[in-house]
C-alpha positions, 0 to 999 in steps of 0.5 A: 097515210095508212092504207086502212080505212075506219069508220067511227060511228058515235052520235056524240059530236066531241066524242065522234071528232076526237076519234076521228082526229085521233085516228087521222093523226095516227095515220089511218083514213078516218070517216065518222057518221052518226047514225045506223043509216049512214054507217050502212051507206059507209060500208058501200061507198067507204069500204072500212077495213075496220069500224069504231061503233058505239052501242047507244045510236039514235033509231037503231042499236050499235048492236043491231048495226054489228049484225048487219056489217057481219052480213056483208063484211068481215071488217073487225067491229071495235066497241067504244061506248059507255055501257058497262052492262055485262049482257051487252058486253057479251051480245056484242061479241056473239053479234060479232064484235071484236072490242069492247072498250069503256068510256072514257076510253084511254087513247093508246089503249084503243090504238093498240087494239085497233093496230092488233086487230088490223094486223090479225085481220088482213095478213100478209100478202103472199101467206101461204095456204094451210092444208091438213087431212086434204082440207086447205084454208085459204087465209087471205079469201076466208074460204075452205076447201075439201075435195072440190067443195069450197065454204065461205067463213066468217072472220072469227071462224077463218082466225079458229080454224087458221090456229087449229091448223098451225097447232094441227095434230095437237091439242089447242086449249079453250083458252088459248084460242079465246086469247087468240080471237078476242085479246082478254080471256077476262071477259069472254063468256066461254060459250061464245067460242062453242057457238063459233065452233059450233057454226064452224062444224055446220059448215065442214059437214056440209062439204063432207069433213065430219068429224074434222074437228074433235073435242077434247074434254075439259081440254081444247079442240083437235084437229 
């Protein structure tokens, strides 16, 4: 049995047992629920390091429940639903979202996402700690420091920063990153990745690194 444990949230019944027997044969502890206030008692008791959401729940939207997991966990969110709408493609991505996948979904497709997201999220124990310009990333807490001062970051901000630090001093394409956080450059909305940077920024100038990251037009980021 995998150490890692999802959680499938899917109101269909057939749809939300043959995820749950995909993922339990796969390897992974699987638990399924129903609705918006199952999920949330799920990320207490359960712990999931990685959540199967689908967007059309009874009382509250998968997108409603995407905000309040990124409140209180960094666990990736995998969409799995039926929408196809590009506003709700893209609302799940700046809510946090990891994933969007079609349905009807292709089993392998989504087991090799939900594999590389595991893989990208909780990183080998041991990894080392990252420093540039007396800044220090902590991977493994999700936590930047500078002179004494420590930030808590999101996960999509940690995975920016851990890759502007393994190219620092050199420029890092738009691309190349969006690639890096989300898999498929095809259906990002390029300002999804300001905002993070944005939020990114916020936080640096409150513990006095301004100016840490730089922009370099019609380029990438630099720090």
């Amino acid at each position: 049995m995998s150490y890692y444990k999802i959680l499938i949230v899917e109101d269909d019944p057939v749809i939300r047992e043959q995820l749950r027997l995909l993922l339990a044969g796969s390897g992974y502890q699987a638990q399924a629920v129903a609705d918006v206030p199952a999920a949330i008692r799920q990320m207490e008791s359960f712990g999931p390091h990685l959540v199967v959401l689908d967007i059309g729940l009874p009382g509250a939207s998968g997108l409603e429940l995407c905000a309040q997991i990124r409140s209180v966990s960094n666990a990736p969110v995998v969409f799995v639903t039926s929408s196809n709408n590009d506003l709700d493609e893209l609302n799940s991505i700046l809510l946090g979202g990891d994933a969007f996948i079609t349905k009807p979904y292709n089993p392998a497709i989504l087991l090799a996402r939900i594999a590389s997201l595991l893989r990208r999220a909780y990183p080998a124990a041991g990894e080392e700690l990252l420093r540039w310009k007396g800044a220090v990333l902590h991977p493994e807490s999700g936590k930047l420091e500078y002179q004494g001062r420590t930030v808590e970051l999101t996960r999509n901000e940690q995975k920016i920063l851990w890759y502007l630090f393994k190219h620092a001093g050199t420029i890092c394409p738009r691309a190349d990153l969006i690639d890096f956080l989300w898999d498929n450059q095809l259906y990002i909305d390029d300002n999804a990745l300001s905002v993070h940077v944005s939020r990114i920024r916020e936080k640096l100038n409150a513990i006095g690194l301004e100016g840490f990251i730089q922009t370099r037009h019609r380029q990438g980021y630099l720090i």
